[in-house]
C-alpha positions in Angstrom: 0.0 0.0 0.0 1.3 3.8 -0.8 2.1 6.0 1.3 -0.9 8.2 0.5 -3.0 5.3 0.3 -2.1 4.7 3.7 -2.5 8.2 5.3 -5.7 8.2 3.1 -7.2 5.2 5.5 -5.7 6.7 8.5 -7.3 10.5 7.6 -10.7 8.6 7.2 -10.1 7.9 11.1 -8.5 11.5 11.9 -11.2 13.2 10.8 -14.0 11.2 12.6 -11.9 11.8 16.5 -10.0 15.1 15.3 -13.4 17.5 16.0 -14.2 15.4 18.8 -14.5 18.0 22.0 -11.8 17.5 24.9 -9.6 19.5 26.6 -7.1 21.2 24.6 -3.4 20.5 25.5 -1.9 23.2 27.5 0.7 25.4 25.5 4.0 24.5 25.9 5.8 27.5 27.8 9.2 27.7 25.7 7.0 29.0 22.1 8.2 32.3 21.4 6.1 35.4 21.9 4.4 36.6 18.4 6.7 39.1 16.7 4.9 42.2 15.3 5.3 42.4 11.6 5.2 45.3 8.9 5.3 44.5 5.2 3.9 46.6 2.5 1.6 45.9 -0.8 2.4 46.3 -4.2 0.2 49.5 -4.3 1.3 51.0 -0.9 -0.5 49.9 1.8 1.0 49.6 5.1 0.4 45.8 6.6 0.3 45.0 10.2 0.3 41.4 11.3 2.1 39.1 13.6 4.3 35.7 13.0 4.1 32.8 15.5 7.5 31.2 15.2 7.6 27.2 15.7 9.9 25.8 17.8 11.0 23.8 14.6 13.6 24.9 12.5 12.5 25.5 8.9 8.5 24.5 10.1 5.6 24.7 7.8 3.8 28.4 7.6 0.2 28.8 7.7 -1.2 31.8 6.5 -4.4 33.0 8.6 -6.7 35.2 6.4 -9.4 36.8 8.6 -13.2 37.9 7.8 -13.6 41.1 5.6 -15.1 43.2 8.3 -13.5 41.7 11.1 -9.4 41.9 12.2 -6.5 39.3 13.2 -7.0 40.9 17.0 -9.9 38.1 18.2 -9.4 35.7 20.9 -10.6 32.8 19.2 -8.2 33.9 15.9 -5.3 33.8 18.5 -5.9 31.0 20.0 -5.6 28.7 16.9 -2.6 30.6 16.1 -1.1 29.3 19.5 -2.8 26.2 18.9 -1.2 25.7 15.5 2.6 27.5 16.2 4.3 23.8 18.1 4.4 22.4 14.9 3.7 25.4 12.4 5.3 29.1 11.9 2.2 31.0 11.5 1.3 34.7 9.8 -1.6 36.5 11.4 -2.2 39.8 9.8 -5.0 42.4 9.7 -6.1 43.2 5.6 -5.8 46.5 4.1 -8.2 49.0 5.8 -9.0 46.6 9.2 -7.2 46.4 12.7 -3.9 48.0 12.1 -3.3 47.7 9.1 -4.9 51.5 7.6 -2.1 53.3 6.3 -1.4 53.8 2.6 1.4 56.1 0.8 -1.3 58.0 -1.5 1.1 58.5 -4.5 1.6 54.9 -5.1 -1.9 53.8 -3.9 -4.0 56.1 -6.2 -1.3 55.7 -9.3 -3.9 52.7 -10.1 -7.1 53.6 -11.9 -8.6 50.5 -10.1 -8.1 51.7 -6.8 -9.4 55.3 -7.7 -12.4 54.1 -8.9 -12.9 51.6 -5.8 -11.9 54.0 -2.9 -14.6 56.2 -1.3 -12.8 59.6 -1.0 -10.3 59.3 -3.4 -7.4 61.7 -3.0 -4.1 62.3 -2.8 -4.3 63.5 0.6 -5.9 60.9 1.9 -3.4 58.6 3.2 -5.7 56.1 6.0 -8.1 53.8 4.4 -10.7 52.0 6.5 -12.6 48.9 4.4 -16.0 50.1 4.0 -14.4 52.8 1.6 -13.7 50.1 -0.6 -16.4 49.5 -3.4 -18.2 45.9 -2.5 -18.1 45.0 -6.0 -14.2 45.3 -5.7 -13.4 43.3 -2.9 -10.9 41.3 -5.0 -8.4 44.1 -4.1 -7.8 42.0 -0.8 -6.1 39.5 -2.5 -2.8 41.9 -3.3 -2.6 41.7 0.9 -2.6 38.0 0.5 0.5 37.7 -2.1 2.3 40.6 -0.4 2.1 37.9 2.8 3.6 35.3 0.8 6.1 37.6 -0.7 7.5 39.2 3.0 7.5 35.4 4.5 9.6 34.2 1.1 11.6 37.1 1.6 12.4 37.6 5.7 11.6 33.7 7.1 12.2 31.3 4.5 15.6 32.2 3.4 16.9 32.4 7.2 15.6 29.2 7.6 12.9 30.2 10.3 9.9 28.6 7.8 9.4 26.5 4.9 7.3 28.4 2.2 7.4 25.1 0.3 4.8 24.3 2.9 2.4 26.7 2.9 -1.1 26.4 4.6 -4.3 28.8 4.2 -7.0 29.2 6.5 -9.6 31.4 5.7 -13.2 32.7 7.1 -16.4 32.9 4.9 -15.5 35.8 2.1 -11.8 35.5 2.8 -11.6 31.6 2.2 -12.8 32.9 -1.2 -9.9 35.4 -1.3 -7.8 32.8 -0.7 -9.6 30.3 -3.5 -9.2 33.2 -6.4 -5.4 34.1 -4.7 -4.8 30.0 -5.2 -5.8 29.9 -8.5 -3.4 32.5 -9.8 -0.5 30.7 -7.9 -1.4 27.7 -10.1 -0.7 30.1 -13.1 2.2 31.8 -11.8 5.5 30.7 -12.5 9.2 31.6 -12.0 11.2 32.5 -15.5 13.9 33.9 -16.5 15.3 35.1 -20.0 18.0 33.3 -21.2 21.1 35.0 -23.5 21.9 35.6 -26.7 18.4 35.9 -27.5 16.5 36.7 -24.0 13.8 34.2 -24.9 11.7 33.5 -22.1 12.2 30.2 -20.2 9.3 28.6 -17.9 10.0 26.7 -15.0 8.1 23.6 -14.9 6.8 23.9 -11.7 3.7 26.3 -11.1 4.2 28.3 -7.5 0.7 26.9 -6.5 2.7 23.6 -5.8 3.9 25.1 -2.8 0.0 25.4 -1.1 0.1 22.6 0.9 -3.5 22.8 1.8 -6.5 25.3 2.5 -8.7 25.4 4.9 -12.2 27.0 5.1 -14.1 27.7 8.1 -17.2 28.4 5.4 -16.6 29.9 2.1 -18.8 31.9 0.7 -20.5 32.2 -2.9 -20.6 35.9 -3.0 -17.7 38.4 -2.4 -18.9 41.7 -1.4 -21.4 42.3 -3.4 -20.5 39.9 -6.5 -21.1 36.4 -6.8 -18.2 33.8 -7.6 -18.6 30.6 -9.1 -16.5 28.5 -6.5 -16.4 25.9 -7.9 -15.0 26.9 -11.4 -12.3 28.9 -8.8 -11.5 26.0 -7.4 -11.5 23.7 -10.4 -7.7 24.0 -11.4 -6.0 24.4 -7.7 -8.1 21.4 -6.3 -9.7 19.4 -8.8 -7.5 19.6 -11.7 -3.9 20.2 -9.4 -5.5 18.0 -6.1 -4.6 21.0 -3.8 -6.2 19.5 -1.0 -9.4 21.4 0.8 -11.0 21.3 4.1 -14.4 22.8 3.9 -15.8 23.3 8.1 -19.1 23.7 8.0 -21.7 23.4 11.4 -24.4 21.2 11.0 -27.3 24.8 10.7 -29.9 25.7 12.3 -33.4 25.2 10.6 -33.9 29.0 11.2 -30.9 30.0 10.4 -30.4 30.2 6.1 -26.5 31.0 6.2 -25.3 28.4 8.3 -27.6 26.2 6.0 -26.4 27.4 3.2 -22.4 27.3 4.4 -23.4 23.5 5.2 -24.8 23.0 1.5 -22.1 24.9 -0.2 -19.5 22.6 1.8 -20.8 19.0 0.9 -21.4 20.3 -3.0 -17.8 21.3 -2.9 -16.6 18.4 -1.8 -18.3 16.5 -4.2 -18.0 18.4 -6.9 -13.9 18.5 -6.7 -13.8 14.6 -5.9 -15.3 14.2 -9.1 -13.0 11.1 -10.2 -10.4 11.6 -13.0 -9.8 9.3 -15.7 -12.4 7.2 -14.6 -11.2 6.8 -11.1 -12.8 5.6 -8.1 -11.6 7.0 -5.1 -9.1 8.3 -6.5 -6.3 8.9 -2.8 -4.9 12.1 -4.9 -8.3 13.4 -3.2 -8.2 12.1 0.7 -7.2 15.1 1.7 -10.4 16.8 0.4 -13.2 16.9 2.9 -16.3 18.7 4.1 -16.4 18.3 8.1 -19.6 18.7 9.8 -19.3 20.2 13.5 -22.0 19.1 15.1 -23.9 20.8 18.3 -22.5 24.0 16.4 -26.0 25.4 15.0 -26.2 28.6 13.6 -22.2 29.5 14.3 -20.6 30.5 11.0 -17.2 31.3 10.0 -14.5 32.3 13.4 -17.1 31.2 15.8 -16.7 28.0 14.8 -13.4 27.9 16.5 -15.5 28.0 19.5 -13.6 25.8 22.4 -16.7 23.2 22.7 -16.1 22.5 19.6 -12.6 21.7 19.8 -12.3 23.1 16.1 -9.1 24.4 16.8 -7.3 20.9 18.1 -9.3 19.2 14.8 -7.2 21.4 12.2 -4.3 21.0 14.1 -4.4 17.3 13.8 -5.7 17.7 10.0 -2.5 19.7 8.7 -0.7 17.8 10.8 -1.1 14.5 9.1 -1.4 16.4 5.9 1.8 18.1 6.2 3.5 14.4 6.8 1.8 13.3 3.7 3.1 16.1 1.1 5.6 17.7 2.5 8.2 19.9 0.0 11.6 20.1 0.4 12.9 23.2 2.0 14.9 25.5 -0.5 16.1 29.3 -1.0 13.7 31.2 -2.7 16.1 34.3 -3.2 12.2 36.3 -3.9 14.1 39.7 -4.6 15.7 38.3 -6.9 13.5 36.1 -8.9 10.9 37.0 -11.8 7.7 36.0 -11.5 4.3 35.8 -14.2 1.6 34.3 -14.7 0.9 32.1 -17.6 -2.9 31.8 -18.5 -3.1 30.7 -21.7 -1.6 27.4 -22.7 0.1 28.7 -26.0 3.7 28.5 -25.2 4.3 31.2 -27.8 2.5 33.5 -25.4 4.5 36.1 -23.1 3.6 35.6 -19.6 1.7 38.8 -17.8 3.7 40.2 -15.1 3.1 39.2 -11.7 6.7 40.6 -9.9 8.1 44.2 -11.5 11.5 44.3 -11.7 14.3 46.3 -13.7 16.9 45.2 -15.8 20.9 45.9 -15.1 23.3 46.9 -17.9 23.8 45.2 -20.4 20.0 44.2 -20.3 17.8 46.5 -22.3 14.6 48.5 -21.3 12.2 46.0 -20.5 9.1 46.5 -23.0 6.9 43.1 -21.7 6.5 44.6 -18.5 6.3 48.6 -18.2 5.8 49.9 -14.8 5.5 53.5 -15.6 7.9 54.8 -13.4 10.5 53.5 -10.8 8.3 51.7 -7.6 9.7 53.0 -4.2 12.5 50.6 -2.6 10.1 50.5 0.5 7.8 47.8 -1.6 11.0 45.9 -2.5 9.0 45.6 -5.8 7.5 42.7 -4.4 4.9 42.0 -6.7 2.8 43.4 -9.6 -0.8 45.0 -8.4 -3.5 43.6 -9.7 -7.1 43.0 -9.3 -7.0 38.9 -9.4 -10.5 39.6 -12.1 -8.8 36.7 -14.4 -8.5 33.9 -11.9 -12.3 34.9 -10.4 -14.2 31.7 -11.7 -11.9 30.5 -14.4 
């Protein structure tokens, strides 16, 4: 029997104890206190978060996205960072205009059209954003905070050492589990290149960066963002059906009164289903254990970071799921070198076609102005020129 095979018949018996209430495990007292981190956005915004170092040495990251609306500062948020940081480095951070993070640098903010047409009060003296000046129809804007994340752990942790990006785990809350489908899909289609002398052509590597998603998890995901629906499911089609990113999908078991949590618990199994679809003709195909809607049961009408209510013992449950998941699939640790690298994604399968920029860089002598990608103007060193703003519209439902 495989390996995955294996962990495939031992998930099945995971996941029926993991969400199991008990008492949670005291913390051990020799975890490091969270470190306050800064890191800024492609388009200027000033991030706040905090990174939960793991006692091991080059640990797996999880990225925690919280709800648009709410911040990174709730108890129940914290706690499943603690809960998770043993075994896992985790990133806590509030999203542009929440918690801390509400500072922008106006003259690299509002140099995008998008964000001047989906900013209440657009001006260049305006230089604090709060989220509810932020058009509902553009809530896609969030996902720039997502890859700037990735980009400052590739750049500070990873490199050191501290945490293996290779290994990188989601968890998201109702509309930011579907910031963090649409962010997903574009790492599928994003890809490290280079151009290669005498000719510059432009050379691929193999491997898409979406490889390095270990897993996500969704404490509910919802169908709409903002004001917009999204087709999940055709989101989520190339990460986790067609690339077997696994998904967890925590649902409660609803209240007969109560349509969201009903709906969260519908939207779950469908999704479950839906990507489990087998391949090839398949049957139960193991490439798919790790995809799962749990039910939580006594849980009622709770929906999204209430579900990590302690009676529940949500928190211990996705612990012990990216636990055994992380044993399963874990990536070698490497250097990233992120400054340095070029990034773009590739969504088009002709191979004749240029990628579309998803890191700005410049060239050094001898290499000639770079007509592919034109920023428009140097980018401040303060962004590192991390990566390319955009508004993620391509990978929403494709």
């Amino acid at each position: 029997m495989s390996r995955l095979s294996l962990g495939s018949f031992a998930l099945a018996l995971l996941l029926a104890v993991a969400f199991v209430a008990h008492e949670a495990p005291a913390q051990p007292k020799e975890l490091d206190a969270a470190e306050k981190v800064r890191f800024e956005t492609a388009d200027g915004v000033k991030i706040q978060g905090e990174f939960y170092r793991s006692a091991v040495k080059g640990a797996p990251v999880v990225m925690m996205l919280h709800n648009i609306g709410e911040s990174s500062a709730k108890e129940k948020w914290i706690d499943l960072a603690k809960t998770l940081q043993p075994t896992f480095s985790v990133l806590t951070f509030d999203f542009r205009g929440h918690g801390n993070s509400v500072e922008i640098d106006p003259e690299l903010y509002f140099r995008y059209p998008a964000n001047v047409r989906a900013t209440k009060g657009a001006s260049p003296k305006k230089t604090k954003l709060d989220w509810r000046d932020i058009d509902k129809n553009a809530y896609t804007l969030f996902i720039n905070d997502i890859a700037a994340a990735k980009g400052y752990l590739e750049r500070t942790k990873n490199d050191l050492g501290i945490c293996n990006t290779a290994n990188t785990f989601v968890i998201g809350v109702d509309q930011s589990a579907t910031l963090a489908a649409i962010w997903a899909n574009s790492e599928f289609h994003r890809y490290k290149f280079d151009f290669i002398p005498p000719f510059f052509q432009v050379k691929m590597e193999s491997k898409a960066e979406g490889q390095n998603i270990t897993g996500l998890v969704c404490l509910g995901i919802s169908p709409k963002l903002g004001t917009r629906p999204v087709s999940l499911l055709k989101t989520l089609d190339y990460p986790c059906r067609q690339n077997q990113m696994p998904i967890l999908l925590v649902h409660g078991d609803g209240d007969p009164k109560d349509k969201a949590s009903l709906q969260d618990k519908e939207t779950a199994k469908f999704l479950e289903k839906a990507i489990k679809i087998p391949l090839a003709g398949k049957k139960d195909d193991p490439k798919f254990a790790f995809t799962k809607a749990v039910e939580l049961k006594n849980a009622g009408k709770l929906r999204g970071v209430d579900l990590l209510a302690k009676s529940l013992n949500t928190s211990q449950g996705i612990n012990t799921y990216l636990k055994s998941l992380a044993s399963e699939k874990a990536n070698e640790w490497s250097a990233h070198e992120f400054a340095k690298s070029k990034y773009g994604w590739k969504v088009n399968p002709d191979p004749n076609e240029l990628p579309i920029a998803a890191k700005v860089f410049t060239y050094e002598t001898p290499f000639p102005p770079n007509p592919i990608f034109p920023v428009g103007g140097n980018l401040p060193e303060t962004v590192d020129r991390n990566l390319a703003f955009d508004t993620y519209e391509i990978f929403v439902g494709r």
